[in-house]
ZAKOLVO-955778 format. One record per atom (N, C-alpha, C): atom name; x, y negated, z; residue number from 1. Coordinates in pm, 1 decimal. Layout:
   site          X          Y          Z   pos
     CA          X          Y          Z   NUM
...
//
This chain:
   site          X          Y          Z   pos
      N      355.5      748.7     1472.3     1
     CA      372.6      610.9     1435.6     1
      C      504.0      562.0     1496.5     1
      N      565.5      498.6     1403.8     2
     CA      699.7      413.9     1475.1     2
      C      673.9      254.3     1480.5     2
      N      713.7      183.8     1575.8     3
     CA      676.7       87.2     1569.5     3
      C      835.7      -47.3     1655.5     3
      N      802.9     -139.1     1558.5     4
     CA      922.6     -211.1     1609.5     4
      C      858.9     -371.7     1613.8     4
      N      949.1     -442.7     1666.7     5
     CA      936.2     -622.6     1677.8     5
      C      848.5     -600.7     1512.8     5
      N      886.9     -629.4     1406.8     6
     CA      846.1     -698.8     1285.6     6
      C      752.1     -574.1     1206.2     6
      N      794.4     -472.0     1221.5     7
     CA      714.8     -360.5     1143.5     7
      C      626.1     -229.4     1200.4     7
      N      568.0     -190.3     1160.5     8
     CA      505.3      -83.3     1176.5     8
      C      504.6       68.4     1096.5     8
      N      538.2      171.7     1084.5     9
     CA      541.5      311.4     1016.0     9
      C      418.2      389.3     1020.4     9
      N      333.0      389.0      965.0    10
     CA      229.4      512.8     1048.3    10
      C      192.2      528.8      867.0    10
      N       95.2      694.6      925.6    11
     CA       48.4      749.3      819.2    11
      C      -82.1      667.9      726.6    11
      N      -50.3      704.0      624.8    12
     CA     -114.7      659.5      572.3    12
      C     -252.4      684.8      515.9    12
      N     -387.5      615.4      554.4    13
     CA     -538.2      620.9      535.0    13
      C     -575.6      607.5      418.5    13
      N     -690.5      638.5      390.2    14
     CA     -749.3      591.7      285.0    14
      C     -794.0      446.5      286.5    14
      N     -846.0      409.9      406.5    15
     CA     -870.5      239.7      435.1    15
      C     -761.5      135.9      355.6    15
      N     -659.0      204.4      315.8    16
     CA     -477.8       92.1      289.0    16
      C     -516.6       62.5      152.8    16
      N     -607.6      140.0       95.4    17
     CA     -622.5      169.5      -56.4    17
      C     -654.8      -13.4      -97.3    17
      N     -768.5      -79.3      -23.0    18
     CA     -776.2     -180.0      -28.7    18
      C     -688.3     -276.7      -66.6    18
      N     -604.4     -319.0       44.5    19
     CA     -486.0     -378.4       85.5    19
      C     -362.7     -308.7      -55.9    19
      N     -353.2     -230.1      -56.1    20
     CA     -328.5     -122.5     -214.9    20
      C     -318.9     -246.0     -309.3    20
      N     -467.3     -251.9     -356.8    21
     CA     -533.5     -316.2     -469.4    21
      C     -490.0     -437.3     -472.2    21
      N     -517.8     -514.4     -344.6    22
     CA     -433.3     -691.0     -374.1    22
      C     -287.3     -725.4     -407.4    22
      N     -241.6     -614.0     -347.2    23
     CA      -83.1     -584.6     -365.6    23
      C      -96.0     -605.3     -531.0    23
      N      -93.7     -495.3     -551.0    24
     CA      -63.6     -451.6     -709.0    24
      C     -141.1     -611.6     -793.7    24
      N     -239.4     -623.6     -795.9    25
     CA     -305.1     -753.9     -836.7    25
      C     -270.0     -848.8     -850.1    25
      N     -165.9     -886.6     -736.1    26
     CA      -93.5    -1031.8     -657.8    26
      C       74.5    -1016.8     -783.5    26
      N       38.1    -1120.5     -877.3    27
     CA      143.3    -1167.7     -930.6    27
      C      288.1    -1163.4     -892.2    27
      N      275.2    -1226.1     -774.0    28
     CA      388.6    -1228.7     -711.2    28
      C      487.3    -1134.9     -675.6    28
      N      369.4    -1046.9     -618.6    29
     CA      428.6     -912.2     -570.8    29
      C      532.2     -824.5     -688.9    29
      N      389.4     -825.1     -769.5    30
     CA      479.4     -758.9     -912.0    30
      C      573.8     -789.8     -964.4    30
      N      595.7     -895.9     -941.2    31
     CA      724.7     -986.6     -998.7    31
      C      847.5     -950.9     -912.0    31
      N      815.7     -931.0     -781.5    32
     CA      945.7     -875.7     -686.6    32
      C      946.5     -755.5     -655.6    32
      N      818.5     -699.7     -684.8    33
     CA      884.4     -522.3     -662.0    33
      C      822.6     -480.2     -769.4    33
      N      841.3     -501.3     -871.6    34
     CA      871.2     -398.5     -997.5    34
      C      929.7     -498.3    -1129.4    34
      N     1019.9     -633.2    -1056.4    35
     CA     1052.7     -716.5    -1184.5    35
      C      977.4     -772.7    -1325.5    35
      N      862.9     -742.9    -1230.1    36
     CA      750.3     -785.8    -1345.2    36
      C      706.5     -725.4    -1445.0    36
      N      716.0     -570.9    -1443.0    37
     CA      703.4     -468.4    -1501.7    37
      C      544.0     -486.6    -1527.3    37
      N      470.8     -477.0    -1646.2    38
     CA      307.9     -480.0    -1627.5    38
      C      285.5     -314.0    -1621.4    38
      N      342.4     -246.6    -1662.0    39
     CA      310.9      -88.8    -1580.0    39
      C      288.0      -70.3    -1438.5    39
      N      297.6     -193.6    -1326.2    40
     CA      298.0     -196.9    -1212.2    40
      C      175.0     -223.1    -1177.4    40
      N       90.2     -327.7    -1265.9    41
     CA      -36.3     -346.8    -1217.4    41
      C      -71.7     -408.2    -1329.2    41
      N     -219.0     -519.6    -1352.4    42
     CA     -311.1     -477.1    -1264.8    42
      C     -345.4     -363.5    -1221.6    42
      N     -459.4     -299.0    -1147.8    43
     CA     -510.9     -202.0    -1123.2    43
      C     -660.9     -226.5    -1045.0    43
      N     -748.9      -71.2    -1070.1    44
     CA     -861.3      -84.6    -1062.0    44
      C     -909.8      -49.2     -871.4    44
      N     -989.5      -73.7     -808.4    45
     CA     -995.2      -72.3     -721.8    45
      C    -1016.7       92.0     -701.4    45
      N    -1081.0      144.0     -814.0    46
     CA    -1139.3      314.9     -816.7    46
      C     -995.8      361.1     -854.9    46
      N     -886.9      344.6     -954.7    47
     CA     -795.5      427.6    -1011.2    47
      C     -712.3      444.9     -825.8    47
      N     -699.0      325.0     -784.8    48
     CA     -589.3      287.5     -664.8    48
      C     -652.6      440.9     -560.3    48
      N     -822.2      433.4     -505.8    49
     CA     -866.0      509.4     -472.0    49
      C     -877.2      674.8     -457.1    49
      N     -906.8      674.4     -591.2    50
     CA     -857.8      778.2     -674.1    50
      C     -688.6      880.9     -615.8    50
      N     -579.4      763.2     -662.0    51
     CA     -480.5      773.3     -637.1    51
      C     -417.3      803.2     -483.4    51
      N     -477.2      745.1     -406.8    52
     CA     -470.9      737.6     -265.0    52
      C     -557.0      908.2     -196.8    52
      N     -663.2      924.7     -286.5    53
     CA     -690.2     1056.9     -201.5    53
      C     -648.7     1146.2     -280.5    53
      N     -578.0     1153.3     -421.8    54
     CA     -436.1     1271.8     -429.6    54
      C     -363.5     1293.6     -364.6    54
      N     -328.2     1140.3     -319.9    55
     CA     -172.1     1198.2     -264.5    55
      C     -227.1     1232.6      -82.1    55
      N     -365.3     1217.5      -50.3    56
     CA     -397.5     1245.8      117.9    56
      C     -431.3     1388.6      105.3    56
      N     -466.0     1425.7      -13.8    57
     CA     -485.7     1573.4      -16.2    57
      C     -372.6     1654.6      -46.5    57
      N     -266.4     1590.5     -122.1    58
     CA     -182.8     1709.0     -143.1    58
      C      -67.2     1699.1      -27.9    58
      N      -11.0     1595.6      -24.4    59
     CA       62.8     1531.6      102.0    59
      C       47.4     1448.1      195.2    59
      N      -66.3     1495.5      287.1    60
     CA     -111.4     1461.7      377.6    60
      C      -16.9     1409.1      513.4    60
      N       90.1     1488.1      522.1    61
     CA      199.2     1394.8      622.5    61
      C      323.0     1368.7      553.4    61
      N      332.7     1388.1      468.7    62
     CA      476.9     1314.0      381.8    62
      C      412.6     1155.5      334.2    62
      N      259.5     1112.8      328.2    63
     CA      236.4      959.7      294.6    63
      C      259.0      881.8      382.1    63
      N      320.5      754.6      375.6    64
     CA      326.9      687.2      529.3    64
      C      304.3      546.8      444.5    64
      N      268.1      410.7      564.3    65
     CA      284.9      287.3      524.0    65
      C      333.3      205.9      593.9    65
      N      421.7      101.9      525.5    66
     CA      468.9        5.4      618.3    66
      C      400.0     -140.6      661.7    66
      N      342.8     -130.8      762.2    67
     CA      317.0     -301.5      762.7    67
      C      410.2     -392.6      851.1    67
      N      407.0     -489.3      809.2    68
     CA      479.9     -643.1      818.8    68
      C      386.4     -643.4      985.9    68
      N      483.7     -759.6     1069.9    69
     CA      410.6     -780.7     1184.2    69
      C      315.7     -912.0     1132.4    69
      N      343.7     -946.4      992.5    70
     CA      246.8    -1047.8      974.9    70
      C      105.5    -1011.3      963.3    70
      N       84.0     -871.4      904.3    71
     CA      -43.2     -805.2      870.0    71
      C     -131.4     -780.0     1014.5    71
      N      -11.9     -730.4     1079.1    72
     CA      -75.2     -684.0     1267.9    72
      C     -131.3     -811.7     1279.7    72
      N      -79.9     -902.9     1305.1    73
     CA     -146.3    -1008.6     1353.7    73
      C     -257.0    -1040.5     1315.4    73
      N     -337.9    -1002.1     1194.0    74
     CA     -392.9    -1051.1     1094.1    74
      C     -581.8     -976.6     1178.6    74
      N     -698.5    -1116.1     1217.2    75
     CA     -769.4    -1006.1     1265.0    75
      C     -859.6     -857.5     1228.9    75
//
């Protein structure tokens, strides 16, 4: 894990899959990281799942995630 003032690096769980799902869901998001592409989302809570233990099985230490120090804080 790397860790700084505002962010965090560590590998990535299956637990994120969640947090995953609101992402992709959240309008907003889509609108700034994929320009509002609808190939970006919605998405299903099982496909995201799904998706998340491909990539823990095939690349198990090449997955990583970033969180915001806003999320740390978060209880």
């Amino acid at each position: 894990m790397i860790e700084g003032k505002l962010v965090r690096l560590r590998a990535l769980r299956a637990q994120d899959a969640r947090h995953h799902v609101r992402w992709r869901n959240d309008p907003e998001v889509v609108y700034w990281a994929a320009g509002g592409n609808p190939c970006f989302g919605p998405v299903t809570a099982e496909a995201v799942e799904l998706g998340f233990e491909t990539m823990l099985r095939l690349n198990p230490k090449e997955s990583a995630v970033l969180m915001s120090a806003s999320i740390l804080r978060r209880p």
